[in-house]
C-alpha positions in Angstrom: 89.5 202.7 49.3 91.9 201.9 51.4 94.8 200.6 48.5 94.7 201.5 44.7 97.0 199.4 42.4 99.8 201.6 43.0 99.6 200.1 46.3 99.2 197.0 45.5 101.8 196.6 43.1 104.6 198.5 46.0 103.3 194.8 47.6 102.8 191.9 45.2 105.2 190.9 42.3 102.3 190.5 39.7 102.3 192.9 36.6 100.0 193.4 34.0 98.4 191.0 32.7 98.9 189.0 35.6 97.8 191.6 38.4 94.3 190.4 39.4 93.6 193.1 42.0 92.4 196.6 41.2 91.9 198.0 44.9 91.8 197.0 48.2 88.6 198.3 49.7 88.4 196.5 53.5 91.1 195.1 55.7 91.0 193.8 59.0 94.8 193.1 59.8 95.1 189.6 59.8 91.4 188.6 59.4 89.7 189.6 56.4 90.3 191.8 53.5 88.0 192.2 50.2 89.2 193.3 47.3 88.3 194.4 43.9 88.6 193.3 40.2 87.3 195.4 37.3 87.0 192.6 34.4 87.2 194.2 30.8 87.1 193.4 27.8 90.8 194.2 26.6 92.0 191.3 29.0 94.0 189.4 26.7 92.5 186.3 28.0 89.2 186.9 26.4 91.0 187.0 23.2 90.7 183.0 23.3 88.0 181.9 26.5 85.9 182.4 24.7 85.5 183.9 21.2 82.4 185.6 20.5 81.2 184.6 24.1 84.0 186.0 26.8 83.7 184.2 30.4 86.4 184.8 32.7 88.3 181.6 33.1 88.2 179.9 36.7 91.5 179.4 37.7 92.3 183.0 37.5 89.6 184.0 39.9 91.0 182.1 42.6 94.1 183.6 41.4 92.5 186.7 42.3 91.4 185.5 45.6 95.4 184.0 46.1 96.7 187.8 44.7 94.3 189.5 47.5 95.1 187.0 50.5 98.6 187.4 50.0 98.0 191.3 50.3 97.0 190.4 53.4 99.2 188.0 54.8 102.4 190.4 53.9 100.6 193.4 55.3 100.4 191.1 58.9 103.8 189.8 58.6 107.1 190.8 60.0 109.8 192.5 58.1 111.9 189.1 57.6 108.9 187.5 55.7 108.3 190.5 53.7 111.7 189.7 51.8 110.3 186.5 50.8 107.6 185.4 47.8 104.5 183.5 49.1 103.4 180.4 47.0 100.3 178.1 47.1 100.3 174.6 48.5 96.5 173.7 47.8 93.2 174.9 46.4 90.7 173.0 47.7 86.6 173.1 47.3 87.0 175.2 44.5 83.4 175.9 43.3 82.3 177.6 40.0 79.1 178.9 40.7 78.2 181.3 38.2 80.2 182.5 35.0 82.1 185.7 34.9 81.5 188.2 31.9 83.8 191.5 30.8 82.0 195.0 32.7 81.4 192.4 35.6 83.3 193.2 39.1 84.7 191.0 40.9 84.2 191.7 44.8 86.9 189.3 46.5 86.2 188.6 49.8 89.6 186.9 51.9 88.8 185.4 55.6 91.5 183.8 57.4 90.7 180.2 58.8 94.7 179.6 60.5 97.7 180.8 60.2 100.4 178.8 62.3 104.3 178.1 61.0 104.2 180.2 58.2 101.1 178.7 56.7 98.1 180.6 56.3 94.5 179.2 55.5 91.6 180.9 54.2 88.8 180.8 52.7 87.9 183.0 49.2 84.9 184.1 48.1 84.1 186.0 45.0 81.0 188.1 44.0 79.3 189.8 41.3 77.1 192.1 43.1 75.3 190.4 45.9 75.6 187.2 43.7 78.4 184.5 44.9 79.9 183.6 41.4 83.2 181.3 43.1 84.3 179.6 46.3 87.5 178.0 47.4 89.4 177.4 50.4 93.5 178.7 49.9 96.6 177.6 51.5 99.7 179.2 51.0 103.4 179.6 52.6 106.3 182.4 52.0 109.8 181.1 50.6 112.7 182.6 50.0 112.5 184.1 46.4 114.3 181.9 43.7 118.1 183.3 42.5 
């Protein structure tokens, strides 16, 4: 394990129950970086998606995948860009491919496709073991935080 939430949270301004991202297991500075999202039951989510049959919704794990590639766009960025928030500009080929269920983990797997004027691209993939369970390609920018 190269990051445990400690870590993480020293780095990204998400707090419970918005922090997606457990641990960071792999990072390759710049490149790639996979990280990892016990799903339980006690996420308050489940409490309504759905009752008596819990599924993980969507849309928070590409949040997961944004949560980890912004891990590891600050880690590669200077000290100027590290004062600032990063924010997404577009999800696109976001594909569902298998549900998501509470003792699951997510494996989140970040791969940089450009980064050029402060905007980086990649490409998210999620897993459930070996199984590929959500796809989507990510862009995202840093800002000056709001006052």
């Amino acid at each position: 394990m190269l990051m445990d939430v400690n870590e993480i949270m020293k780095i990204l301004p998400h707090r419970y129950p918005f922090l997606m991202v457990d641990r960071i297991v792999e990072l390759e500075h710049g490149k790639r970086c996979v990280g990892i999202k016990n799903v339980t039951i006690n996420e308050p989510f489940f409490q309504g998606h759905f009752p008596g049959h819990p599924v993980m919704p969507g849309v928070l794990i590409v949040e997961a995948m944004a949560q980890v590639a912004g891990i590891m766009a600050y880690l590669a960025s200077d000290d100027e860009t590290k004062k600032k928030v990063s924010y997404f500009m577009s999800i696109d080929n976001a594909k569902f491919r298998r549900p998501v269920f509470p003792g699951d983990q997510l494996r989140i797997v970040i791969e940089t496709t450009f980064n050029r004027r402060g905007i980086w691209g990649v490409d998210g993939k999620a897993f459930v073991g070996e199984t590929l369970v959500t796809e989507a390609a990510l862009k995202a920018t840093f800002a000056d935080k709001a006052a």
